[in-house]
VEXDREN-2710 file (C-alpha; in Angstrom, 1 decimal):
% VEXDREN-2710
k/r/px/py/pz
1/UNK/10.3/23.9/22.6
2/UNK/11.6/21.5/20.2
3/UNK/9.3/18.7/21.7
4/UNK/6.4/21.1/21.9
5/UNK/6.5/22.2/18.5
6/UNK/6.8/18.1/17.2
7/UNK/3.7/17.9/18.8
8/UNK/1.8/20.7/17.4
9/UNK/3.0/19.2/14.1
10/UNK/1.8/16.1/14.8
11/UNK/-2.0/17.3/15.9
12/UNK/-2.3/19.0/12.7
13/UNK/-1.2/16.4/11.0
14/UNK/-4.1/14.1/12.5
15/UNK/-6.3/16.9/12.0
16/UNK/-5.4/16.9/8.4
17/UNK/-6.1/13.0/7.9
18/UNK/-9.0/13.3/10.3
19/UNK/-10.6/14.9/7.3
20/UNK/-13.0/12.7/5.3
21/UNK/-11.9/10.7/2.9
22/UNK/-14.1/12.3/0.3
23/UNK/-16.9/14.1/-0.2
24/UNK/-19.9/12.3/-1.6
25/UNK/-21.2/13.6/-5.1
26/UNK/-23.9/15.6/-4.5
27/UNK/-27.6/14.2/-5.2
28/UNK/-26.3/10.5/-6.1
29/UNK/-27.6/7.7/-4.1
30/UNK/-24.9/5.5/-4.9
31/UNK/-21.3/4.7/-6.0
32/UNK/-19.0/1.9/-7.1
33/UNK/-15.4/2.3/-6.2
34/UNK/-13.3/0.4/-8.9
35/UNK/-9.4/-0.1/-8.5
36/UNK/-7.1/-1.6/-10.8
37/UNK/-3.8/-3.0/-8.6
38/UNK/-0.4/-3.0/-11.2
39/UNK/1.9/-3.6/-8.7
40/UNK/3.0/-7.2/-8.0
41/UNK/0.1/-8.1/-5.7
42/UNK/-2.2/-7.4/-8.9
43/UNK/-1.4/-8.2/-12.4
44/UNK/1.7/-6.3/-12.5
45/UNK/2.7/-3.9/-14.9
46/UNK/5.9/-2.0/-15.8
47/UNK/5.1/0.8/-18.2
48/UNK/1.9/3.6/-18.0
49/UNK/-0.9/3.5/-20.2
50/UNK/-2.6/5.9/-21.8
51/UNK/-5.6/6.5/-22.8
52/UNK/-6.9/2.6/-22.1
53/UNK/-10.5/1.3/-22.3
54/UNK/-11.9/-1.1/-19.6
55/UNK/-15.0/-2.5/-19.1
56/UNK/-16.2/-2.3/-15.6
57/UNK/-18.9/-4.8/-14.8
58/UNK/-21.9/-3.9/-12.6
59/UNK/-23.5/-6.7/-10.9
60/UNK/-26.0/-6.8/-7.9
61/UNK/-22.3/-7.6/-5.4
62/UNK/-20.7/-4.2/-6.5
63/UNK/-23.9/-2.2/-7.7
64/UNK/-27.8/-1.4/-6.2
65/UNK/-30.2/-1.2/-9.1
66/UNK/-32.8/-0.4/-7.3
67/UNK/-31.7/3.1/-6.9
68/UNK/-31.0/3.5/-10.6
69/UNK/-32.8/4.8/-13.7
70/UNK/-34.3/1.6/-15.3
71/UNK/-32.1/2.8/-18.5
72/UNK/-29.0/4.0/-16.2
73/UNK/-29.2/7.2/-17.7
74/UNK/-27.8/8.7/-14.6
75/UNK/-25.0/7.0/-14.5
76/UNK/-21.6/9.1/-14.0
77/UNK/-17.9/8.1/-13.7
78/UNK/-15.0/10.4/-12.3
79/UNK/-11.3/9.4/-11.9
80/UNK/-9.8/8.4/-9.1
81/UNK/-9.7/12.4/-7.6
82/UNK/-13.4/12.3/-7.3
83/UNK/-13.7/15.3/-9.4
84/UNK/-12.5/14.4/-13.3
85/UNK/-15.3/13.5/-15.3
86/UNK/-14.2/9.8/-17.6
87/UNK/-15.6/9.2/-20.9
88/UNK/-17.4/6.6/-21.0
89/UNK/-20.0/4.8/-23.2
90/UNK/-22.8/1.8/-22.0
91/UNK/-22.4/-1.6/-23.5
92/UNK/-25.1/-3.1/-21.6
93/UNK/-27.9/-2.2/-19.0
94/UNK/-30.1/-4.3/-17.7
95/UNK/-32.2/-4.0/-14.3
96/UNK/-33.8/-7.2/-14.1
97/UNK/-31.2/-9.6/-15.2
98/UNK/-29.3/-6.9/-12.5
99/UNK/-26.0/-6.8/-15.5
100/UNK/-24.0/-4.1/-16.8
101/UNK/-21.2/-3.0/-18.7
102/UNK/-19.7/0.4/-19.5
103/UNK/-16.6/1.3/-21.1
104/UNK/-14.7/3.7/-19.2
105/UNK/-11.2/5.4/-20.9
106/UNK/-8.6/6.1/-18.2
107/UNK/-6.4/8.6/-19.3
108/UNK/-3.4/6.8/-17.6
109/UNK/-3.0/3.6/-15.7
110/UNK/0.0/3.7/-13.3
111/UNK/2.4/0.9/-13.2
112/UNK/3.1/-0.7/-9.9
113/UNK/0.3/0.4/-7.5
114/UNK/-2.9/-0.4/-6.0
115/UNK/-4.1/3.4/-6.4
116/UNK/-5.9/3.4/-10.1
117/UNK/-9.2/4.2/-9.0
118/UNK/-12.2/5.3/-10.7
119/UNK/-15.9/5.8/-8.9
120/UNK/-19.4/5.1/-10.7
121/UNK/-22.0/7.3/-9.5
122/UNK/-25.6/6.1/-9.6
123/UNK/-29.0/7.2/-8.1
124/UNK/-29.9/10.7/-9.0
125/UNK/-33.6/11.4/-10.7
126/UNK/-32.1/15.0/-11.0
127/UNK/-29.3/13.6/-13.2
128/UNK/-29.2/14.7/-17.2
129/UNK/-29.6/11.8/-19.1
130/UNK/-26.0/10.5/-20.3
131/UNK/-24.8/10.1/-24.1
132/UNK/-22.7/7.3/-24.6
133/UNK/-19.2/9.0/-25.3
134/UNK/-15.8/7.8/-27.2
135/UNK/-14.6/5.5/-24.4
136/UNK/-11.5/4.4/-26.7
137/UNK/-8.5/6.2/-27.8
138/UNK/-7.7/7.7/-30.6
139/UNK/-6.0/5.0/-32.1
140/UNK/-8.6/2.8/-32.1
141/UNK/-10.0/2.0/-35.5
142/UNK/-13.0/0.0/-34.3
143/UNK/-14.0/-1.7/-31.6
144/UNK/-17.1/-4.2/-31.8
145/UNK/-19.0/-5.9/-28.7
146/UNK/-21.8/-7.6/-30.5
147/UNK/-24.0/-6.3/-28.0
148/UNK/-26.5/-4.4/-30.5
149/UNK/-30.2/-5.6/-30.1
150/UNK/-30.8/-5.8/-33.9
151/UNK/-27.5/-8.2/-34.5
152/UNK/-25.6/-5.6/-36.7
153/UNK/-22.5/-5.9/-35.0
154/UNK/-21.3/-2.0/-34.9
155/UNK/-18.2/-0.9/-34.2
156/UNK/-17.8/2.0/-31.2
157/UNK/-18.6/4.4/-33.4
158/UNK/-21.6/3.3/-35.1
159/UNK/-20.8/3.8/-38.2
160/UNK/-19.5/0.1/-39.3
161/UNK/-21.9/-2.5/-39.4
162/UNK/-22.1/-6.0/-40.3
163/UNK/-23.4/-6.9/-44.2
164/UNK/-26.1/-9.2/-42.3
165/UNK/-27.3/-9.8/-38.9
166/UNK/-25.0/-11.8/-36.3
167/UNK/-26.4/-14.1/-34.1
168/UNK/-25.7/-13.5/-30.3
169/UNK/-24.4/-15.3/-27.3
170/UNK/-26.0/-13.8/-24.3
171/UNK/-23.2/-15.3/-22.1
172/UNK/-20.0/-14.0/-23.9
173/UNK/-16.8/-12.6/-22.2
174/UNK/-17.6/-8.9/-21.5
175/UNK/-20.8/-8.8/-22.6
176/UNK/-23.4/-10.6/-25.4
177/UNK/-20.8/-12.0/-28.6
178/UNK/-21.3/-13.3/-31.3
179/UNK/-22.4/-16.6/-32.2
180/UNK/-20.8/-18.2/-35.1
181/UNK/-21.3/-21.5/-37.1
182/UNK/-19.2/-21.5/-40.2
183/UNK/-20.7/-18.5/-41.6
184/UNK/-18.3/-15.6/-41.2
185/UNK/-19.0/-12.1/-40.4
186/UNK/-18.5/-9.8/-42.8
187/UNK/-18.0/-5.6/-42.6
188/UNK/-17.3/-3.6/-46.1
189/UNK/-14.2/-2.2/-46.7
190/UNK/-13.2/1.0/-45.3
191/UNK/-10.6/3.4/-45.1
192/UNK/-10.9/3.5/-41.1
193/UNK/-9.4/-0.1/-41.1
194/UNK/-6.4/-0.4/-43.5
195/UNK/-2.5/-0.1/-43.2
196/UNK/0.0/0.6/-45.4
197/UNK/2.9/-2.0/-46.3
198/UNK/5.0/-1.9/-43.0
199/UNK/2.6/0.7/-41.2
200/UNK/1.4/-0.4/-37.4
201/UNK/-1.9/-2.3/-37.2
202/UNK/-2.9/-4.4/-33.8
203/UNK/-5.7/-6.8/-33.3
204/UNK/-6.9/-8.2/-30.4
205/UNK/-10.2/-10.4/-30.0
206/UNK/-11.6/-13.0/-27.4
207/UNK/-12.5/-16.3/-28.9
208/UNK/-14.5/-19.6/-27.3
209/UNK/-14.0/-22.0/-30.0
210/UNK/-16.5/-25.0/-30.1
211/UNK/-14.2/-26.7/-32.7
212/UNK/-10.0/-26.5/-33.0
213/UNK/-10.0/-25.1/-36.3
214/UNK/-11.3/-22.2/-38.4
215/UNK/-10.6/-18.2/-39.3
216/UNK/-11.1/-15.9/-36.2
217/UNK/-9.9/-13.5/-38.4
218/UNK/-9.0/-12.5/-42.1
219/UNK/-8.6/-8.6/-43.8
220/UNK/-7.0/-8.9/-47.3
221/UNK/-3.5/-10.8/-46.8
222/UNK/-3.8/-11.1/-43.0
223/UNK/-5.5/-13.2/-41.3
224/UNK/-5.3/-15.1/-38.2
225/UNK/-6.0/-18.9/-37.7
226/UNK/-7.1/-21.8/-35.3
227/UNK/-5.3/-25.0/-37.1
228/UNK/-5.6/-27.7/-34.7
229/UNK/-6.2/-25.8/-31.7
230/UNK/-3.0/-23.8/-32.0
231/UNK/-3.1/-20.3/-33.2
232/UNK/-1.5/-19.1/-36.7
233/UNK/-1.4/-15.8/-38.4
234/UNK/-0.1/-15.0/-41.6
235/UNK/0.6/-11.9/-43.7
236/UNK/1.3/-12.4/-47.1
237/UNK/4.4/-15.5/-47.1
238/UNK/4.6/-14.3/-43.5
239/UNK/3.7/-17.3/-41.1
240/UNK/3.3/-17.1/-37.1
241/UNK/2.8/-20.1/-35.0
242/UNK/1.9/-20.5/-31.0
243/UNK/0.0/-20.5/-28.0
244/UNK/-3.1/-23.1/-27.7
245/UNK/-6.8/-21.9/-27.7
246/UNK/-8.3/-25.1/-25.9
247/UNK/-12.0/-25.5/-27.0
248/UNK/-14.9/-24.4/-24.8
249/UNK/-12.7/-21.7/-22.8
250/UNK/-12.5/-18.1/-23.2
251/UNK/-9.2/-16.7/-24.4
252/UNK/-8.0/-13.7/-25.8
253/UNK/-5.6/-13.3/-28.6
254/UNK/-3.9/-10.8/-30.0
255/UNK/-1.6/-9.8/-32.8
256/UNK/1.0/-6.5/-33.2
257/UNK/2.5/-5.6/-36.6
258/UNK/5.0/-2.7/-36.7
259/UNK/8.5/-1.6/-35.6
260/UNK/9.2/-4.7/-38.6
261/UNK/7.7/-7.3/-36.6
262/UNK/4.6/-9.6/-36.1
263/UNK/4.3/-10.6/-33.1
264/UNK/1.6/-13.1/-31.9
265/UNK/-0.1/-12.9/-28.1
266/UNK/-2.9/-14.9/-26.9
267/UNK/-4.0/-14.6/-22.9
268/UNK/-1.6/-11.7/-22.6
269/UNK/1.5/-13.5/-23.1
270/UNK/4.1/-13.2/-26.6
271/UNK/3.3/-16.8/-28.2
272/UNK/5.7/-15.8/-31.2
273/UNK/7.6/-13.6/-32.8
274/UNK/8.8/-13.3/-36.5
275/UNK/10.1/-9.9/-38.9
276/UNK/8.0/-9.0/-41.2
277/UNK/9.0/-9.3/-45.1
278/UNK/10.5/-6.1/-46.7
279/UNK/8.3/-4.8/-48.4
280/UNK/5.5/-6.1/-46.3
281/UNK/2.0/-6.3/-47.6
282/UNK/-1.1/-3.2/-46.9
283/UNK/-3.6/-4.9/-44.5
284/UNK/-7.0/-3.4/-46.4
285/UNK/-10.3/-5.1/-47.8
286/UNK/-13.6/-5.9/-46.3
287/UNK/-12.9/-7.2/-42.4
288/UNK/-14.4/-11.2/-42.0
289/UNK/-14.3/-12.6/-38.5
290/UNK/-15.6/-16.8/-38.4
291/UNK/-15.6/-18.0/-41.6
292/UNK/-15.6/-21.9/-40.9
293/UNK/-15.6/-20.9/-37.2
294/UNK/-17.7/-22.9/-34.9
295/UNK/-18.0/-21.0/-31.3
296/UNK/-18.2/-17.1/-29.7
297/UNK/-16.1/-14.1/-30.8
298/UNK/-16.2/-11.0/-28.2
299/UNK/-14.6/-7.8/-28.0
300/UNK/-12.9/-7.5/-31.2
301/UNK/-10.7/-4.4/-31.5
302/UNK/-8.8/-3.0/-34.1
303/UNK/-5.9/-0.1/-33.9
304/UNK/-3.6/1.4/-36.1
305/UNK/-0.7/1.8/-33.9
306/UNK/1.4/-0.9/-31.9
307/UNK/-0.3/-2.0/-29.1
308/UNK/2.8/-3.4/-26.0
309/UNK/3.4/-6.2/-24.6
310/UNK/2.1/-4.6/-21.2
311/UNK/-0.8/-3.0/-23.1
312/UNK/-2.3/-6.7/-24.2
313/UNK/-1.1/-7.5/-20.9
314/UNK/-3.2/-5.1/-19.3
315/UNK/-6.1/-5.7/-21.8
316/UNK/-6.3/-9.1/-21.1
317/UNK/-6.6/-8.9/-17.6
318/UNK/-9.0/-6.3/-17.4
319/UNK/-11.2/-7.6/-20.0
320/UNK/-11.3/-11.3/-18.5
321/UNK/-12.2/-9.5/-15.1
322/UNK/-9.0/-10.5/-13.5
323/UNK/-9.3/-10.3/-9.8
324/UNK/-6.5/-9.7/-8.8
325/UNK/-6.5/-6.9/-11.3
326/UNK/-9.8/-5.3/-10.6
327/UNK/-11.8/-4.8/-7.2
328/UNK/-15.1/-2.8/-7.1
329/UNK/-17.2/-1.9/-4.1
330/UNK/-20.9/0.0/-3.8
331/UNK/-20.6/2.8/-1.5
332/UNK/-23.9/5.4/-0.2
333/UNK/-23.7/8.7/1.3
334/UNK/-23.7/6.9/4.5
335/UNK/-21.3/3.7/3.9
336/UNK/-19.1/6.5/2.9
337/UNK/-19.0/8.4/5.8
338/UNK/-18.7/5.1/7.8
339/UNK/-15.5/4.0/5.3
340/UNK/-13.8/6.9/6.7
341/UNK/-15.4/6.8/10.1
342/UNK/-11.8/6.2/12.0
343/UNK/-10.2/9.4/10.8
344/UNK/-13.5/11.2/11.6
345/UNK/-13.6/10.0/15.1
346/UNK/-10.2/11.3/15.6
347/UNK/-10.9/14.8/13.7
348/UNK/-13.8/15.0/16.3
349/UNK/-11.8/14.6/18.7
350/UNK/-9.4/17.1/18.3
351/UNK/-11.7/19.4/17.1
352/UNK/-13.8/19.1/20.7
353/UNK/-10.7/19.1/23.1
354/UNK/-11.0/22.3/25.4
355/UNK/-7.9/24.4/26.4
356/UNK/-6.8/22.3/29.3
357/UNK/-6.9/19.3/27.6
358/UNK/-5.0/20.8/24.5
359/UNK/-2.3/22.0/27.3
360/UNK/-2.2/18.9/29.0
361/UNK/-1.4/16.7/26.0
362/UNK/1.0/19.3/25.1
363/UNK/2.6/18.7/28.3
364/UNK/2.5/15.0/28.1
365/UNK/3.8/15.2/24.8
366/UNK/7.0/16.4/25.7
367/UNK/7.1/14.1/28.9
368/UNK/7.0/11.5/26.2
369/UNK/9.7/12.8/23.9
370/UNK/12.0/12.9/27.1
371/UNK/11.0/9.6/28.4
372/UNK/11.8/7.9/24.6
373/UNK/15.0/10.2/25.1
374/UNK/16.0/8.9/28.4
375/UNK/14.8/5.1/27.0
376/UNK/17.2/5.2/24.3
377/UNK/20.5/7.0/25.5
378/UNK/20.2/4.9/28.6
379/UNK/20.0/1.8/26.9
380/UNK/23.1/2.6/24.4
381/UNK/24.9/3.2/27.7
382/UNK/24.0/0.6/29.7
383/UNK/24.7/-1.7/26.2
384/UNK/28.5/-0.6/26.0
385/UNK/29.2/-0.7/29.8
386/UNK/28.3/-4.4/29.9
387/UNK/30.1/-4.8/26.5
388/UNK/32.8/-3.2/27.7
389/UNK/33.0/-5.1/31.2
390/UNK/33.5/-8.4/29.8
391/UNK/36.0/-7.5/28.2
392/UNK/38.1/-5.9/31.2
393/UNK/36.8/-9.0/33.0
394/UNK/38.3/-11.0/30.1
395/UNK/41.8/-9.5/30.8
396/UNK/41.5/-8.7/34.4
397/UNK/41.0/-12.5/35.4
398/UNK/43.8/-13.5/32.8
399/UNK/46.3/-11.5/33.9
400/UNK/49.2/-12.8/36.6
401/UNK/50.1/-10.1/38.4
402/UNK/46.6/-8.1/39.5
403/UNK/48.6/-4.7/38.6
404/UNK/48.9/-5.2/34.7
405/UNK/45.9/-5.4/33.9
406/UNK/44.1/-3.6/30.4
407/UNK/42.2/-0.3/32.0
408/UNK/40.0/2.5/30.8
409/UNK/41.9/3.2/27.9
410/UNK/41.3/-0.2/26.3
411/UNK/37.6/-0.4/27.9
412/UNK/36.4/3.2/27.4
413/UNK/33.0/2.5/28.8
414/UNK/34.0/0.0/31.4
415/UNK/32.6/0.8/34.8
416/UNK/34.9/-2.0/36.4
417/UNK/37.6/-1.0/34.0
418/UNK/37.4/2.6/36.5
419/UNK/37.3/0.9/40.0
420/UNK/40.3/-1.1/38.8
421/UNK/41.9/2.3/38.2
422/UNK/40.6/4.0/41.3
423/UNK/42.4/1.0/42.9
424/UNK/45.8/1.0/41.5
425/UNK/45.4/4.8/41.9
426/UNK/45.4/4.2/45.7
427/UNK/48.0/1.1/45.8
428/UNK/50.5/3.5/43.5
429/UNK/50.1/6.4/46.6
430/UNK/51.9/3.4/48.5
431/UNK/54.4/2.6/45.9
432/UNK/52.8/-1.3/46.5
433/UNK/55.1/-3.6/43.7
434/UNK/57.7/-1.2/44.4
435/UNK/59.2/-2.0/48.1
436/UNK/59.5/-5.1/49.9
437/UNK/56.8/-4.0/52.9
438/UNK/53.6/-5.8/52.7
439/UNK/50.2/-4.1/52.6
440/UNK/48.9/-3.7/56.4
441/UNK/45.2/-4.5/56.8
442/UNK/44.4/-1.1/57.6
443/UNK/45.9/-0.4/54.3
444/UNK/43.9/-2.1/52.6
445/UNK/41.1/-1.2/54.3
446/UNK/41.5/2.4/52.8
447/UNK/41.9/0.7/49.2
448/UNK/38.6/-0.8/49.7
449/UNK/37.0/2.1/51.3
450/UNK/38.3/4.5/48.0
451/UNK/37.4/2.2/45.7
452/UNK/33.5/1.7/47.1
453/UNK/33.5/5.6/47.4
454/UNK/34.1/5.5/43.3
455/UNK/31.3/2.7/43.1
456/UNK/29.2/4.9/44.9
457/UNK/29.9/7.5/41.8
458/UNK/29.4/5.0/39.3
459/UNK/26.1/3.6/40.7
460/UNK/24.7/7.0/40.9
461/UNK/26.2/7.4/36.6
462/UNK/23.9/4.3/35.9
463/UNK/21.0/5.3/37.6
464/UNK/20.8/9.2/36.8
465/UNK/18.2/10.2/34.7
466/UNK/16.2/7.3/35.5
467/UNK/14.0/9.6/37.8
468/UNK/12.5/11.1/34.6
469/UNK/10.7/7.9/33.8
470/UNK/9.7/7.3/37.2
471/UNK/8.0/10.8/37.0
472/UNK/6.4/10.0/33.8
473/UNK/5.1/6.4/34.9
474/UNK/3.5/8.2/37.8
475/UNK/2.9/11.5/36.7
476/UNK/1.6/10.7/33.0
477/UNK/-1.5/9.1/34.2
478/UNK/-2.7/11.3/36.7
479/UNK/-1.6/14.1/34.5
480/UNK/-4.2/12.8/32.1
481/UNK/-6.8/12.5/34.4
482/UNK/-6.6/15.9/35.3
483/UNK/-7.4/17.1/31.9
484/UNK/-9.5/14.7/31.9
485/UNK/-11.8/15.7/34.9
486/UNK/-11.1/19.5/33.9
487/UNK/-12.2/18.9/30.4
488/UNK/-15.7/17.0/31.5
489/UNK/-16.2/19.9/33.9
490/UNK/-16.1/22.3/31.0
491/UNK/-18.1/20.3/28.9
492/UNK/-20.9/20.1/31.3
493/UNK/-20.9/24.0/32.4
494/UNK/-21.1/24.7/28.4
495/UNK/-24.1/22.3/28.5
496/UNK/-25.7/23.6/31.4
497/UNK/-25.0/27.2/30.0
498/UNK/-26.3/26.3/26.7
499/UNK/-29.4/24.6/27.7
500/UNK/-28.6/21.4/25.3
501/UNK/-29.1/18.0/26.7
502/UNK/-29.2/16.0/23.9
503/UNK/-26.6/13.2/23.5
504/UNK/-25.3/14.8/20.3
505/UNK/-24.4/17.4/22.6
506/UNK/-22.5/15.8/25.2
507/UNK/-20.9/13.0/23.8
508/UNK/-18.1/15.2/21.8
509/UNK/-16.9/16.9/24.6
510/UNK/-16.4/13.8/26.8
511/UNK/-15.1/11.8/24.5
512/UNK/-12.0/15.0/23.5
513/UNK/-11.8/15.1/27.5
514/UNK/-10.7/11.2/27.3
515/UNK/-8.0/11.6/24.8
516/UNK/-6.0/13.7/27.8
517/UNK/-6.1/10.4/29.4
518/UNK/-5.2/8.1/26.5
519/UNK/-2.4/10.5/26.0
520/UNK/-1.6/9.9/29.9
521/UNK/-1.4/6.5/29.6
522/UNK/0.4/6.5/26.4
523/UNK/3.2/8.3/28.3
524/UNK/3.4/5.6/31.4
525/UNK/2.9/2.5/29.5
526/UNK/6.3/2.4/27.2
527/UNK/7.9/4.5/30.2
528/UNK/6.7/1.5/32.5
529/UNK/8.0/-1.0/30.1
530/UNK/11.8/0.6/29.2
531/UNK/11.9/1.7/33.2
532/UNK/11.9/-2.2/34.0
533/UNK/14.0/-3.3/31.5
534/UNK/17.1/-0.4/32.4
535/UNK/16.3/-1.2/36.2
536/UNK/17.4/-4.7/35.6
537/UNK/20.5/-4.2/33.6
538/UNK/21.9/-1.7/36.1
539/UNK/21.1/-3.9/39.0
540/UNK/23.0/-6.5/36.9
541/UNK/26.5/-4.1/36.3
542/UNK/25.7/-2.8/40.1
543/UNK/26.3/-6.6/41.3
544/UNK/29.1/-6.5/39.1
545/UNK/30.9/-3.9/40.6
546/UNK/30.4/-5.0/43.9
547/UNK/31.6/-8.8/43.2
548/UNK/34.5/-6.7/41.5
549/UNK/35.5/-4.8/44.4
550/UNK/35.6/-8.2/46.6
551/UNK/37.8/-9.8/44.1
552/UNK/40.5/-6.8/43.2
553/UNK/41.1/-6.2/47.2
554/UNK/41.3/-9.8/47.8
555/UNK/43.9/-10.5/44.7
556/UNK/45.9/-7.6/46.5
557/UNK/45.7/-9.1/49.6
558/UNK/47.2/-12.3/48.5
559/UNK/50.2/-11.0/46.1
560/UNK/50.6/-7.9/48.7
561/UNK/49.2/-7.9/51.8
562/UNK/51.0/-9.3/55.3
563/UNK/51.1/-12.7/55.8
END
């Protein structure tokens, strides 16, 4: 019952991951699978994140524009459940060059795993037209792409904007970015982007400097530096020095104030440290990005909060398109169904397998439970007895006189350790070692004769059981057929009743009817396999015991028998 109810378990367990993996959205031609891997196969990260912006990239390897709105206005993103809507907000769009961006905000990014997914849907003329939405937290001050068709370098919101247009780099690192020659951008002062002495305030920005020197960025009495191609930021009397920013290479930097520190990052990685002075400084005043700057500036993104070490970390990687960070894949309706084609097949199956099939696995699911039973047991047993046999051979052979030897008590398991006992059982009836008459040969003849009667016992030990493999080596595959046959039989009487010729038709049923064999012969085939590997153990301790026998009478003979 036990065996029968393990596998009832385990066919509603298949059943349950026969399932499909999803089910398509409704109406959309089209989606692109994203997954960010943080475990140490990825970019690995140690802490969760919250409420994170990353820009996924659409491309024609990951994305069909074809299918789309020329605007993408029916684009759609849900989280990794296939059922949470994600905020999410359109950087760029552009059929014919084939290019997008978007800016999705996770709610949470899970350290250590492959499983932070989100899905972009695509494809639907039906579709309500999207609004870009706040795709960054709430600690986000401002966040500027320089992506804007009129140059006025916004920030997320659109409600900061450059004093004078920006010149754009069409190939920048998420995106457009801006294009800078000495002439700095410039945005008014506002009350969105200040800190008080000693309050948190993080900056992060991407930079592909054409020269090593310059400002990359300066608010007030903080600003942060390229002075020979190394990277400096100051606040106040406050100076931070490290990391290199080669020229003509895209690298992000980033800088942290708060908890008293500054701390300096560029490509993800702490470049330096330093504590801040006491009192420190308010960061306010208009923001300038590039003055005497000669190169691109992307993604620059302010917050008033402390942005981690895994955070920048994180950022970095997913905003330089890290591939071992991020993976995307285009799935249709029907590339869909085909990704989760191998647990359909087998939800089919069980689904079409008629009573005699369903009885017939069910029998030759607990044939196999005995079987791996019998396996194991038996080969546990058949392990200690030839452990155990070397060692009585060990002391048997050593020993002088042929009655002192160790026995069953030292070599529990021993099968020769019990023919030597049967043995000195017999020679102790005729108190042998104790009088001066020799052993006559029909004396001995009876020793022998007992102690073969006990290898008789101990042959059949070895061997019992082993008929229950034998059975399901012979028995499973024919077993199988049987539900087999039965199961086609039914299938064709249904179809004959029905009136249904059609492929679709047949093809379910035969295919359930087959699993009765595959279950058949995965019953024989490890039975086969552990059957042939006990049978040539035991034959092994059999030959033992016989060569045993020979030797123990013929040792008696010699310090006992008549001469």
């Amino acid at each position: 019952m036990n065996a029968l109810r393990t596998l009832c378990l385990s066919l509603a367990v298949l059943a349950a991951a026969a399932q499909p993996a999803f089910a398509f959205e409704s109406g959309y031609a089209q989606r692109t699978k994203v997954t960010l891997n943080t475990s140490p196969a990825g970019v690995e990260t140690k802490e969760a994140l919250s409420g994170v912006a990353v820009p996924v990239r659409l491309h024609s390897g990951n994305f069909d524009f074809t299918q789309v709105k020329p605007d993408g206005s029916d684009l759609k993103v849900l989280a990794g459940d296939d059922k949470t809507p994600l905020k999410f907000s359109v950087e760029r769009f552009n059929d014919l060059d084939q290019m997008a961006v978007l800016w999705v905000q996770l709610p949470s990014v899970a350290p250590g795993t492959d499983k932070n997914t989100l899905y972009v849907y695509a494809g639907n003329e039906k579709a309500p037209a999207h609004q870009n939405e706040q795709a960054f937290d709430s600690a986000t001050a401002a966040a500027f792409h320089f992506a804007e068709k009129d140059g006025s370098a916004a920030d997320h919101t659109g409600a900061l904007k450059a004093q004078a247009p920006v010149a754009v780099d069409a190939n920048g690192q998420i995106g457009q970015a801006a294009k800078l020659t000495g002439a700095p951008v410039v945005w008014a002062a506002n009350d969105k982007l200040k800190a008080a002495g000693g309050n948190p305030y993080s900056i992060s920005l991407w930079a592909k400097p054409a020269a090593a020197g310059g400002t990359l960025f300066a608010q007030g009495p903080l600003s942060i530096v390229l002075e020979g191609g190394k990277v400096v930021a100051r606040l106040g009397t406050l100076q931070v020095a490290g990391g290199d920013l080669p020229v003509s290479t895209w690298a992000q930097v980033g800088l942290v104030l708060g908890t008293g520190k500054a701390t300096l990052y560029v490509n993800g990685a702490q470049a330096a440290q330093a504590d801040l002075p006491s009192p420190a400084p308010a960061v306010e005043g208009e923001v300038k990005v590039g003055e005497g700057y000669s190169g691109s500036i992307d993604e620059l993104q302010i917050a008033t909060s402390v942005r981690s070490a895994e955070w920048m970390k994180f950022a970095r990687a997913a905003q330089g398109a890290d591939a071992k960070l991020v993976a995307s894949v285009t799935q249709t309706a029907d590339s869909a169904e085909e990704g989760s084609s191998e647990a359909g097949y087998i939800g089919i199956l069980v689904k079409n397998l008629t009573i005699d099939a369903i009885i017939v696995i069910a029998i030759l699911g607990v044939m196999f439970v005995i079987s791996m039973w019998v396996m194991v047991t038996k080969a546990v047993f058949v392990g200690r007895a030839d452990k155990d046999n070397r060692g009585f051979l060990k002391s048997f052979r050593e020993a002088r006189d042929v009655l002192v030897a160790e026995g069953p008590k030292a070599h529990p398991d021993s099968p020769l350790a019990r023919l030597y006992e049967a043995g000195l059982r017999e020679l102790n009836k005729r108190d042998v070692g104790k009088r001066p008459e020799p052993l006559s040969g029909a004396s001995l003849d009876a020793v022998k004769a007992s102690i073969d009667a006990d290898l008789v016992r101990e042959n059949h030990e070895l061997n019992s059981k082993m008929v229950l493999l034998t059975i399901a080596i012979s028995g499973g595959p024919f077993l199988g057929l049987l539900g087999t046959v039965v199961g086609v039989m039914i299938t064709f009487a249904a179809i004959a009743a029905a009136g249904d010729v059609n492929v679709n038709a047949i093809a379910p049923g035969i295919a359930a009817a087959l699993l009765a064999t595959v279950a058949g012969l995965g019953v024989a085939i490890p039975a086969l396999f552990g059957y042939n590997y006990l049978a040539a153990r035991i034959k092994n301790i059999s030959s033992d015991m016989q060569i045993f026998v020979d030797e123990f009478v013929t040792r008696v003979a010699e310090s006992y028998g008549a001469r």
